[in-house]
mmCIF file of the C-alpha atoms, coordinates in Angstrom:
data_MODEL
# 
_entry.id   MODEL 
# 
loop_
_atom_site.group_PDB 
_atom_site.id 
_atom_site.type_symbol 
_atom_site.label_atom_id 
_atom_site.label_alt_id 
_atom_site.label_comp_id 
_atom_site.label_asym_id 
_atom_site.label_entity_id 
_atom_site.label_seq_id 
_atom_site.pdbx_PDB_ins_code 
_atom_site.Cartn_x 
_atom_site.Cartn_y 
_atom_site.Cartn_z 
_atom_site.occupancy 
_atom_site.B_iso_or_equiv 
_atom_site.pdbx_formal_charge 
_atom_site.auth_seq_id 
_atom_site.auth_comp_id 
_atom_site.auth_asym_id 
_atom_site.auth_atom_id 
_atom_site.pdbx_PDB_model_num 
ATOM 1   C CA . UNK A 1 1   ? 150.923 137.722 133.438 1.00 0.00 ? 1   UNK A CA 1 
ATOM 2   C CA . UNK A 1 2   ? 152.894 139.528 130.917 1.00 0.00 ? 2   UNK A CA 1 
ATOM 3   C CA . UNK A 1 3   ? 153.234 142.659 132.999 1.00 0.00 ? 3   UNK A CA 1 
ATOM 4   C CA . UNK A 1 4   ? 157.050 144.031 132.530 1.00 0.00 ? 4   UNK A CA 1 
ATOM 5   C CA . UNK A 1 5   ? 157.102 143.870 136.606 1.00 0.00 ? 5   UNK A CA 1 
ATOM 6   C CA . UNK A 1 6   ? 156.217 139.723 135.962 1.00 0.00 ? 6   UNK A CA 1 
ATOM 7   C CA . UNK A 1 7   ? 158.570 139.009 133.047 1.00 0.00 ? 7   UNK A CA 1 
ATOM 8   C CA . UNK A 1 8   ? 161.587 140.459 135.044 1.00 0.00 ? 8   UNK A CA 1 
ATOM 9   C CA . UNK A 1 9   ? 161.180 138.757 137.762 1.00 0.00 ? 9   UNK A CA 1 
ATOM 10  C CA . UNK A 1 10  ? 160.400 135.264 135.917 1.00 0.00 ? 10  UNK A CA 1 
ATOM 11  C CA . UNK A 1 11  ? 163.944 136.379 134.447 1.00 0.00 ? 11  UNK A CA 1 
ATOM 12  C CA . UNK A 1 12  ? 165.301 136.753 137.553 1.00 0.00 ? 12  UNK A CA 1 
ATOM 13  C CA . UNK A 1 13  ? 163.737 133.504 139.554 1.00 0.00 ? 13  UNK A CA 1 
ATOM 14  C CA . UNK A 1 14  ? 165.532 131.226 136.463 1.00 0.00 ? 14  UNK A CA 1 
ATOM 15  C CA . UNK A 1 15  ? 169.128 132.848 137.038 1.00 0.00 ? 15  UNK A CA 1 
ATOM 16  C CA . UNK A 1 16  ? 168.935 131.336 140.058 1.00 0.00 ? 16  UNK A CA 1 
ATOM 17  C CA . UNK A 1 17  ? 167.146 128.370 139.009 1.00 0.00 ? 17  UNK A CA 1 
ATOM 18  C CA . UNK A 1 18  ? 163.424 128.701 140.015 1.00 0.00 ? 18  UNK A CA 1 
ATOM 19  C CA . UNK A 1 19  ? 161.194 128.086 137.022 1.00 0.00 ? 19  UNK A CA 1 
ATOM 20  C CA . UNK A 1 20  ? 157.806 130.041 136.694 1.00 0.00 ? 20  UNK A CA 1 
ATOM 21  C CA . UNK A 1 21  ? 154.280 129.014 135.701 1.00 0.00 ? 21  UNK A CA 1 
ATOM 22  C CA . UNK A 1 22  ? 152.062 132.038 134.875 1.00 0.00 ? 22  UNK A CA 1 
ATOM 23  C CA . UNK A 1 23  ? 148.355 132.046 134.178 1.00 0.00 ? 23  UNK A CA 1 
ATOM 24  C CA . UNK A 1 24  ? 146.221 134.535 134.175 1.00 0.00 ? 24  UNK A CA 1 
ATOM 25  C CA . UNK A 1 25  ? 142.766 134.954 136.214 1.00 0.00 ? 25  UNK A CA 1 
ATOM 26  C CA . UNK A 1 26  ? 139.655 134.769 133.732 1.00 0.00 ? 26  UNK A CA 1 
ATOM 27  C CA . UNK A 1 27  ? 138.806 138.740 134.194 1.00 0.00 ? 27  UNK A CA 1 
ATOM 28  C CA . UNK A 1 28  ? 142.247 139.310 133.234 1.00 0.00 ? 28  UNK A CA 1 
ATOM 29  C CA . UNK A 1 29  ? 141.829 136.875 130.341 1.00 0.00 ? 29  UNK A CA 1 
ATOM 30  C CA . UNK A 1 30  ? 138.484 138.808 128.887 1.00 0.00 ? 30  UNK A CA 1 
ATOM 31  C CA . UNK A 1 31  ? 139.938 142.283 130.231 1.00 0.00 ? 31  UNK A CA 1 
ATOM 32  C CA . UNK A 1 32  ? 137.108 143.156 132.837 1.00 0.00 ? 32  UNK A CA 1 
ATOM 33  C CA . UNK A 1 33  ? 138.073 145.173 136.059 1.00 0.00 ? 33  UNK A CA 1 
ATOM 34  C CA . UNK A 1 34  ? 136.448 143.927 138.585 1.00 0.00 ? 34  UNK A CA 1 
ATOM 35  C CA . UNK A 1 35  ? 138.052 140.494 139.917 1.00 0.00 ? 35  UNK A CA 1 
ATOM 36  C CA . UNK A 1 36  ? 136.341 137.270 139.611 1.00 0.00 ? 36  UNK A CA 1 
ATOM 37  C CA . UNK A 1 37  ? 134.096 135.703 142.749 1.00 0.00 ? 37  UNK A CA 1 
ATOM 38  C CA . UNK A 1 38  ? 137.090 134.271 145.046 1.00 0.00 ? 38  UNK A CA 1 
ATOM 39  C CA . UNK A 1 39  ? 135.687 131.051 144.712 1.00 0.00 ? 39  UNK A CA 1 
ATOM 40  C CA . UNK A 1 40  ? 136.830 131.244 141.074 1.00 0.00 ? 40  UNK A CA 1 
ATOM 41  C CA . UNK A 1 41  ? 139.879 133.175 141.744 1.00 0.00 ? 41  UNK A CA 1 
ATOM 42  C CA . UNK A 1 42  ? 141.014 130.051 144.128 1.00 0.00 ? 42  UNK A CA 1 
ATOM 43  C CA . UNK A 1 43  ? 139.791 127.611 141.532 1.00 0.00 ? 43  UNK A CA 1 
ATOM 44  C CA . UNK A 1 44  ? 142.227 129.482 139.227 1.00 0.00 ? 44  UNK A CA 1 
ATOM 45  C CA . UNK A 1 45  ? 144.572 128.770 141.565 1.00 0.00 ? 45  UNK A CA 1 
ATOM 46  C CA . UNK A 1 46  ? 144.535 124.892 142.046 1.00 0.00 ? 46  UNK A CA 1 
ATOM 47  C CA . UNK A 1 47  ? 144.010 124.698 138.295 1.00 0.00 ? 47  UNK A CA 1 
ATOM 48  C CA . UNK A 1 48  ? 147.714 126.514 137.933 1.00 0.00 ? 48  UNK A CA 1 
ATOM 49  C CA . UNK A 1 49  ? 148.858 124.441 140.560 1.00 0.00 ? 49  UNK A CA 1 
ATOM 50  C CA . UNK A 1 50  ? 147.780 121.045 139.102 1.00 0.00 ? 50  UNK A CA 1 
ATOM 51  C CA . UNK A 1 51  ? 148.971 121.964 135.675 1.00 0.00 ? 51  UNK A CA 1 
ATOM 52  C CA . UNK A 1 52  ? 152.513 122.504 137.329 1.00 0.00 ? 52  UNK A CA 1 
ATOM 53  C CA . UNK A 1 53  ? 152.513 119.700 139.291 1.00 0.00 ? 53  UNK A CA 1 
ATOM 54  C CA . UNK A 1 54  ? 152.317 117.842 136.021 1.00 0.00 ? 54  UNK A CA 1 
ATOM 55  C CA . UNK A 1 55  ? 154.784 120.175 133.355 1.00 0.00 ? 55  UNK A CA 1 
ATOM 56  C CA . UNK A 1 56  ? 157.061 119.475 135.688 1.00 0.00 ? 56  UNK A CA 1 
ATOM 57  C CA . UNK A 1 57  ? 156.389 116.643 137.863 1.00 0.00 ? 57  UNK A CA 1 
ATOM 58  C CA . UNK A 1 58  ? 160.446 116.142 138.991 1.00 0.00 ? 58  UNK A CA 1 
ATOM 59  C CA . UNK A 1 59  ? 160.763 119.652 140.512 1.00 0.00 ? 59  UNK A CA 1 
ATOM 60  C CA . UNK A 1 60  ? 159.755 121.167 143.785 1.00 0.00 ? 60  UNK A CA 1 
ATOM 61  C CA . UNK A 1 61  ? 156.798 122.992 143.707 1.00 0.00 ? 61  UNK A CA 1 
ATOM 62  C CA . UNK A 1 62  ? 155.676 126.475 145.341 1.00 0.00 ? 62  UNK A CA 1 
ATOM 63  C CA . UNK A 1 63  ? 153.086 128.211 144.545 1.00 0.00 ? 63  UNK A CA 1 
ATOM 64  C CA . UNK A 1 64  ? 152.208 132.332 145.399 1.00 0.00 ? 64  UNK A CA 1 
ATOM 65  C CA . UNK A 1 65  ? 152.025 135.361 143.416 1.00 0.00 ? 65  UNK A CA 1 
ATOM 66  C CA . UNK A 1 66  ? 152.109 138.996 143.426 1.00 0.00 ? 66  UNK A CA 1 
ATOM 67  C CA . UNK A 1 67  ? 149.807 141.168 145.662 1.00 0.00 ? 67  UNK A CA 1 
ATOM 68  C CA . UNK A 1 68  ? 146.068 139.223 144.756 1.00 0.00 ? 68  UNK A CA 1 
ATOM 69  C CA . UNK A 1 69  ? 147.130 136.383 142.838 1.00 0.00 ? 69  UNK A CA 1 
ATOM 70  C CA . UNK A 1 70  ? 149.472 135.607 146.214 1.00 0.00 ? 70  UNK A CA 1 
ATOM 71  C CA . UNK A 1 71  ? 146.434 136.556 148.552 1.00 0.00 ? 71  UNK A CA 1 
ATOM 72  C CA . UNK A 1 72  ? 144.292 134.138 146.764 1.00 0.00 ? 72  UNK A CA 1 
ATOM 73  C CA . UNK A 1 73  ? 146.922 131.277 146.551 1.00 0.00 ? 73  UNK A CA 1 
ATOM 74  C CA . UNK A 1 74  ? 146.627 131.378 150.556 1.00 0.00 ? 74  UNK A CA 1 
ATOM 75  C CA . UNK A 1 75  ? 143.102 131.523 150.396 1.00 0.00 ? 75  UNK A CA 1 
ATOM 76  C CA . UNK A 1 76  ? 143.323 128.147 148.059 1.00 0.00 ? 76  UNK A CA 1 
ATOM 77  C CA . UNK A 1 77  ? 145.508 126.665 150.337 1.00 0.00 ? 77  UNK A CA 1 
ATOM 78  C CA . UNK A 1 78  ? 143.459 128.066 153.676 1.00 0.00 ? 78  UNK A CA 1 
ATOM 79  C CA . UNK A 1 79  ? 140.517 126.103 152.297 1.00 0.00 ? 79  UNK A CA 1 
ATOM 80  C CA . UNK A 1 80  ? 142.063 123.162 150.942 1.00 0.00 ? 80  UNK A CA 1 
ATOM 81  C CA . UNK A 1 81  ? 145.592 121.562 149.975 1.00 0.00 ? 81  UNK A CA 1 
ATOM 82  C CA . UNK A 1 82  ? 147.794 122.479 147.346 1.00 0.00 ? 82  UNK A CA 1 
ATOM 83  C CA . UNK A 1 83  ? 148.698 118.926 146.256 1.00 0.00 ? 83  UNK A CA 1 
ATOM 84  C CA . UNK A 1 84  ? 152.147 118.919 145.849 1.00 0.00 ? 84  UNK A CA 1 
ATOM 85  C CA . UNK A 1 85  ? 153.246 122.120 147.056 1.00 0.00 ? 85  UNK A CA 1 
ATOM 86  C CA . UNK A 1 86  ? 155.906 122.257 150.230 1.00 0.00 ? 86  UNK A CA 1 
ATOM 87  C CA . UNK A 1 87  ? 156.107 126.587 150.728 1.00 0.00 ? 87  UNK A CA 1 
ATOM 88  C CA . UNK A 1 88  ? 153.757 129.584 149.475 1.00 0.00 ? 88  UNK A CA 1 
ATOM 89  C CA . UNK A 1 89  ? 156.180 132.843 148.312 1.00 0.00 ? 89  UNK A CA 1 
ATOM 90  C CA . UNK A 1 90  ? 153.814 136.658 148.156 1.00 0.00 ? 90  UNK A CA 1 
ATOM 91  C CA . UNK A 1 91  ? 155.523 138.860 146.344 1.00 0.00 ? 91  UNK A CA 1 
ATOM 92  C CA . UNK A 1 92  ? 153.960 142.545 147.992 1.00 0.00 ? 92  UNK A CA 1 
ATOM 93  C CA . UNK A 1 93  ? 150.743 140.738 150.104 1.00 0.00 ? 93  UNK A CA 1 
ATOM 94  C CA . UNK A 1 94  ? 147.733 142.805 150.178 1.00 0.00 ? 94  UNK A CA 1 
ATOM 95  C CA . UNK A 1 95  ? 146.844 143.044 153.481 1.00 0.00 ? 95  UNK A CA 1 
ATOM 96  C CA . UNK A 1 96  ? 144.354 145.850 153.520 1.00 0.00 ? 96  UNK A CA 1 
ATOM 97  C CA . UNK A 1 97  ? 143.580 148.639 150.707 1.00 0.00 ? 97  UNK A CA 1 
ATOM 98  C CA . UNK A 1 98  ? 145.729 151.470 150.695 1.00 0.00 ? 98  UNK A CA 1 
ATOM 99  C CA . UNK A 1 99  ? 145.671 153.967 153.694 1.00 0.00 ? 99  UNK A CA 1 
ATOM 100 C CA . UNK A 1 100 ? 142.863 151.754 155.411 1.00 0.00 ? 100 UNK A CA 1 
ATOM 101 C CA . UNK A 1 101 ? 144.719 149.737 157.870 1.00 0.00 ? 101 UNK A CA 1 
ATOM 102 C CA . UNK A 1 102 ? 143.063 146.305 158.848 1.00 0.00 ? 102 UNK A CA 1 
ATOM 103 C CA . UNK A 1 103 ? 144.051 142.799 159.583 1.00 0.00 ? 103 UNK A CA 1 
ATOM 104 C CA . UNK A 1 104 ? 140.614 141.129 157.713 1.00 0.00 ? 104 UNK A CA 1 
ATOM 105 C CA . UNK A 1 105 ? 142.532 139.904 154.902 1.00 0.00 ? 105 UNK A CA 1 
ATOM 106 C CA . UNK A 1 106 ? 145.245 138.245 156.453 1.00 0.00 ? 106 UNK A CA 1 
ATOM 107 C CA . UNK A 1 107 ? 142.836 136.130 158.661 1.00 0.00 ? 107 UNK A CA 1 
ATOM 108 C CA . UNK A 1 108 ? 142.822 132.965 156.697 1.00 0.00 ? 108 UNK A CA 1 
ATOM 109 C CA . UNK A 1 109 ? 146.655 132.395 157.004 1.00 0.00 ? 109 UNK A CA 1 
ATOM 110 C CA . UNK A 1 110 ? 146.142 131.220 160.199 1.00 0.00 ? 110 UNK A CA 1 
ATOM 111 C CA . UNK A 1 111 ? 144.289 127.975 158.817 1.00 0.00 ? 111 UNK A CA 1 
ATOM 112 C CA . UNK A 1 112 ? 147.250 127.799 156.135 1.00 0.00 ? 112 UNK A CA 1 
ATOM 113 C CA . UNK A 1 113 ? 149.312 124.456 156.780 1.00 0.00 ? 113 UNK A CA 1 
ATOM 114 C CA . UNK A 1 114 ? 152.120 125.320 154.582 1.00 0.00 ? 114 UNK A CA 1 
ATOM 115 C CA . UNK A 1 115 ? 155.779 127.497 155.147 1.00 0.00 ? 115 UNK A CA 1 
ATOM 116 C CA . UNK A 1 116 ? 154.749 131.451 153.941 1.00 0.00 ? 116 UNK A CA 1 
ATOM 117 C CA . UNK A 1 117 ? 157.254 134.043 152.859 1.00 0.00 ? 117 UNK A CA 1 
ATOM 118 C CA . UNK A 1 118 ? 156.379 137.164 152.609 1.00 0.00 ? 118 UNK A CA 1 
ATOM 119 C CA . UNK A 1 119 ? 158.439 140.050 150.565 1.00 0.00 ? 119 UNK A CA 1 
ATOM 120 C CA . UNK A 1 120 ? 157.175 143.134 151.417 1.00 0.00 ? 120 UNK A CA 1 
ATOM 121 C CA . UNK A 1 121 ? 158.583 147.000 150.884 1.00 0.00 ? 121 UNK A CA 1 
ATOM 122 C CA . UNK A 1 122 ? 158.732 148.917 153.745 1.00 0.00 ? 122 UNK A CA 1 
ATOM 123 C CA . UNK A 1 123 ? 156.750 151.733 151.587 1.00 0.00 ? 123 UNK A CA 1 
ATOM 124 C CA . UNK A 1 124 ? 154.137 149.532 150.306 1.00 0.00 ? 124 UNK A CA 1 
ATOM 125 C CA . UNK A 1 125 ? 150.405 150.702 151.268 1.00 0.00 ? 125 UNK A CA 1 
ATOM 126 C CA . UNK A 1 126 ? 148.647 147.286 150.678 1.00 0.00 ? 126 UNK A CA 1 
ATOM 127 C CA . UNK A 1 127 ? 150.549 145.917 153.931 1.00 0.00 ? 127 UNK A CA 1 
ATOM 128 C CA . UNK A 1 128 ? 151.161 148.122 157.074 1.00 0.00 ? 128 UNK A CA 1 
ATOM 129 C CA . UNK A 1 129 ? 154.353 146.362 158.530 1.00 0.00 ? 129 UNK A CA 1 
ATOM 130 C CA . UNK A 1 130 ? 153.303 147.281 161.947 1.00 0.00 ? 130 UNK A CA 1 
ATOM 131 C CA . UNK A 1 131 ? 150.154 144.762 160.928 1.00 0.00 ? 131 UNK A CA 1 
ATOM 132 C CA . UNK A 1 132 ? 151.646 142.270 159.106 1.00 0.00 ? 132 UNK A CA 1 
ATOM 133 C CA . UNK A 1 133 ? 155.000 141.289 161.389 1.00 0.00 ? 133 UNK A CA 1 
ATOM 134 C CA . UNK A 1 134 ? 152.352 140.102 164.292 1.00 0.00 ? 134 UNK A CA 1 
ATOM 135 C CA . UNK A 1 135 ? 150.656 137.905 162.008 1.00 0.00 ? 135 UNK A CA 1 
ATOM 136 C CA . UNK A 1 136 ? 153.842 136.519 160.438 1.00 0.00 ? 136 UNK A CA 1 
ATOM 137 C CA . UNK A 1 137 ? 154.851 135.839 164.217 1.00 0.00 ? 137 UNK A CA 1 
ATOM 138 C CA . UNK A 1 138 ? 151.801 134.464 165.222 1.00 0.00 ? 138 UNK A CA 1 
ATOM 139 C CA . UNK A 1 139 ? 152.456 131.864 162.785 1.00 0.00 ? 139 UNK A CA 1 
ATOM 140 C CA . UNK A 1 140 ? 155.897 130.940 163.950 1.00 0.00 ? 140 UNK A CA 1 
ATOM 141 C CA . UNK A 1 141 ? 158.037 128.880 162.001 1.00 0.00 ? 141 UNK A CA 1 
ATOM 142 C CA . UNK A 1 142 ? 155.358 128.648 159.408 1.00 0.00 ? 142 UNK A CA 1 
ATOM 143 C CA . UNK A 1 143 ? 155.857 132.270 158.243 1.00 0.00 ? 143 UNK A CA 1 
ATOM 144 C CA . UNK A 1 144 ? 158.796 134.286 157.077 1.00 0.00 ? 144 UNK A CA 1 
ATOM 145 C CA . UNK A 1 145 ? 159.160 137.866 156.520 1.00 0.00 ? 145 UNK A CA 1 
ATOM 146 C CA . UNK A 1 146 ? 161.413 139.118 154.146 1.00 0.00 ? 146 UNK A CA 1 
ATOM 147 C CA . UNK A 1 147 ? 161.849 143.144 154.185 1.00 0.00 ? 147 UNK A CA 1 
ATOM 148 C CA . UNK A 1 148 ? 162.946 145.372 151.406 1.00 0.00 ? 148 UNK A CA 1 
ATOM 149 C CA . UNK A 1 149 ? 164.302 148.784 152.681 1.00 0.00 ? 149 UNK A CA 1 
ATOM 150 C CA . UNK A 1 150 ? 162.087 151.521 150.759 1.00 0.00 ? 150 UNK A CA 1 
ATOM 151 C CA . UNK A 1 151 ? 159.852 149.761 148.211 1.00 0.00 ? 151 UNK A CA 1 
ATOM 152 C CA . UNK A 1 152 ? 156.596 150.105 147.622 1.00 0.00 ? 152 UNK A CA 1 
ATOM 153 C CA . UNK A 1 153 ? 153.836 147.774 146.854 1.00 0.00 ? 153 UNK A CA 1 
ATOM 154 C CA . UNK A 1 154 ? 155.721 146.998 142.843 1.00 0.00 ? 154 UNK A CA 1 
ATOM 155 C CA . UNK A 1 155 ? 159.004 146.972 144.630 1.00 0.00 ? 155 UNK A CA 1 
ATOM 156 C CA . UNK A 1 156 ? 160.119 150.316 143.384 1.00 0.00 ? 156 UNK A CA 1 
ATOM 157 C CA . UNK A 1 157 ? 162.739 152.122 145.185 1.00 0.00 ? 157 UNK A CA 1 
ATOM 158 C CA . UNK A 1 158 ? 163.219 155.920 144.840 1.00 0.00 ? 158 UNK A CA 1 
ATOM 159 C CA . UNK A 1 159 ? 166.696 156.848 143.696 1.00 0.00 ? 159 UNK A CA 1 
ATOM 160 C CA . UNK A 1 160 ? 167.986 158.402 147.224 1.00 0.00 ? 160 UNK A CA 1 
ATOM 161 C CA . UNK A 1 161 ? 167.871 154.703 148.296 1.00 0.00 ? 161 UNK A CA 1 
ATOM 162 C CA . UNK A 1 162 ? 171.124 153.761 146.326 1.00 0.00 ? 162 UNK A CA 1 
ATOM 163 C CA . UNK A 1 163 ? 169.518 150.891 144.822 1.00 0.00 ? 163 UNK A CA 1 
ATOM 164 C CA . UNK A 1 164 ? 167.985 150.199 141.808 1.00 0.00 ? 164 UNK A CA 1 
ATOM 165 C CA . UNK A 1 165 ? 164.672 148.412 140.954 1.00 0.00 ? 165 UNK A CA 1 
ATOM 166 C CA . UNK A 1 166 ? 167.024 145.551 138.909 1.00 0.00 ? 166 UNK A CA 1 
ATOM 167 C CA . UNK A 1 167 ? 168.655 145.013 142.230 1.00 0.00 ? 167 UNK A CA 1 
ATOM 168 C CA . UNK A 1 168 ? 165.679 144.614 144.364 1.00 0.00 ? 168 UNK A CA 1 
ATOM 169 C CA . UNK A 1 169 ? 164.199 142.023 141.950 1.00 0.00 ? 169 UNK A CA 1 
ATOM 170 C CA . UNK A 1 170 ? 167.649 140.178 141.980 1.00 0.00 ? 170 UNK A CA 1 
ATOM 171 C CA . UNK A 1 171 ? 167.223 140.452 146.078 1.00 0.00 ? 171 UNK A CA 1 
ATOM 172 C CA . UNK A 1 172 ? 163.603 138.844 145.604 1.00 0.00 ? 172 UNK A CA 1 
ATOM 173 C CA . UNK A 1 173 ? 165.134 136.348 143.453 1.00 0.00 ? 173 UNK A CA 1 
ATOM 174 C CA . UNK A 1 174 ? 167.846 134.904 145.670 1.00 0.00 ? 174 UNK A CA 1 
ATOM 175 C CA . UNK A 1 175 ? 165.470 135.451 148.467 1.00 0.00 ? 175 UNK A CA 1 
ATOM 176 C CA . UNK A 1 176 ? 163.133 132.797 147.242 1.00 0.00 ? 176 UNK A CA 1 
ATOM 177 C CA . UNK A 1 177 ? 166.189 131.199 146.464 1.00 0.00 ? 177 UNK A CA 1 
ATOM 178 C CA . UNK A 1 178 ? 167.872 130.614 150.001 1.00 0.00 ? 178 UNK A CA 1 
ATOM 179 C CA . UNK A 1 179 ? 164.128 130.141 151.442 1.00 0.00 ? 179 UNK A CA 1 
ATOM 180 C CA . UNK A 1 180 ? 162.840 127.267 148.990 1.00 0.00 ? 180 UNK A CA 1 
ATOM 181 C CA . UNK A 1 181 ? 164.839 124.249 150.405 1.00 0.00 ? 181 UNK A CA 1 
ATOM 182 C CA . UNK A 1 182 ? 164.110 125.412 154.641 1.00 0.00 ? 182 UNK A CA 1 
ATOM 183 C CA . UNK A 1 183 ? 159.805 125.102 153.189 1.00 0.00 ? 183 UNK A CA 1 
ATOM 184 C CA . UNK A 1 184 ? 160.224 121.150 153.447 1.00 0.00 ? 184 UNK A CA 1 
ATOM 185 C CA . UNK A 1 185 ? 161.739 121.303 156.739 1.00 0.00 ? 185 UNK A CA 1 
ATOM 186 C CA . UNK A 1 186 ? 159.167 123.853 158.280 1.00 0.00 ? 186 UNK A CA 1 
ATOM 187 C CA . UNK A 1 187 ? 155.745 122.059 156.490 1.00 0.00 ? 187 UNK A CA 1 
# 
């Protein structure tokens, strides 16, 4: 949770006026490598989600994450609701491991109830765009897909793109931004 990558983008979701919860999942916390058991990952997940829903009770809530910690906040809210929450935002979903194409992981989000965007590089190897738009379309209004010309899976842009990795995150930023208010309307 304190990754640089994290931290600026926290930054950037509160100059536009998006606060951020962020927790950490409990093999991060004792500094293991392999991930938890999804069934803990998504208890993880409703435990962040409750503990925002009460810090700050008067604001709207979404929940998400980047690349696992978003996959598993759909998985939470494929299996059961997300009191509170009205939209889920993945920064960079993992669809598939890198340079093995497959839909498998995105097969829950059809049993998710709740407005999706998804920010996505068009270099990023966790999520084959020729995959993912068909699933974001299968799930209509329910699922938006936001593209970033030339970033990869951490949203890192080479330099012959003209932009900069500060302006991407700003992009995310406002993204989420302009999205949050449309989740009530498409839940």
């Amino acid at each position: 949770m304190s990754h640089p990558f994290l931290e600026t983008l926290s930054g950037e979701l509160a100059s536009v006026g998006i606060a951020t919860l962020r927790y950490q999942f409990p093999y991060m916390e004792s500094r293991r490598r392999a991930p938890d058991a999804p069934a803990v990952l998504t208890a993880c997940v409703g435990a962040a989600v409750r503990t925002a829903a009460e810090v700050a009770a008067d604001l709207p809530l979404l929940a998400g994450g980047k690349s696992m910690g978003g996959r598993m906040t759909s998985l939470a809210a494929s299996e059961r609701p997300l009191d509170g929450v009205r939209g889920l935002v993945f920064f960079g979903f993992p669809l598939h491991p890198p340079n093995r194409p497959s839909v498998t992981r995105g097969h829950h989000l059809a049993r998710v109830k709740l407005p999706m965007l998804f920010l996505q590089g068009t270099r990023d190897q966790f999520a084959d765009l020729d995959l993912l738009r068909p699933i974001c379309a299968q799930r209509g209004p329910l699922a938006t897909l936001h593209i970033i010309e030339r970033a990869d899976h951490s949203f890192h842009v080479p330099k012959s793109s003209g932009r900069t990795d500060s302006s991407v995150l700003r992009e995310l930023a406002q993204t989420v931004e302009s999205w949050a208010p449309t989740a009530d309307s498409r839940g």
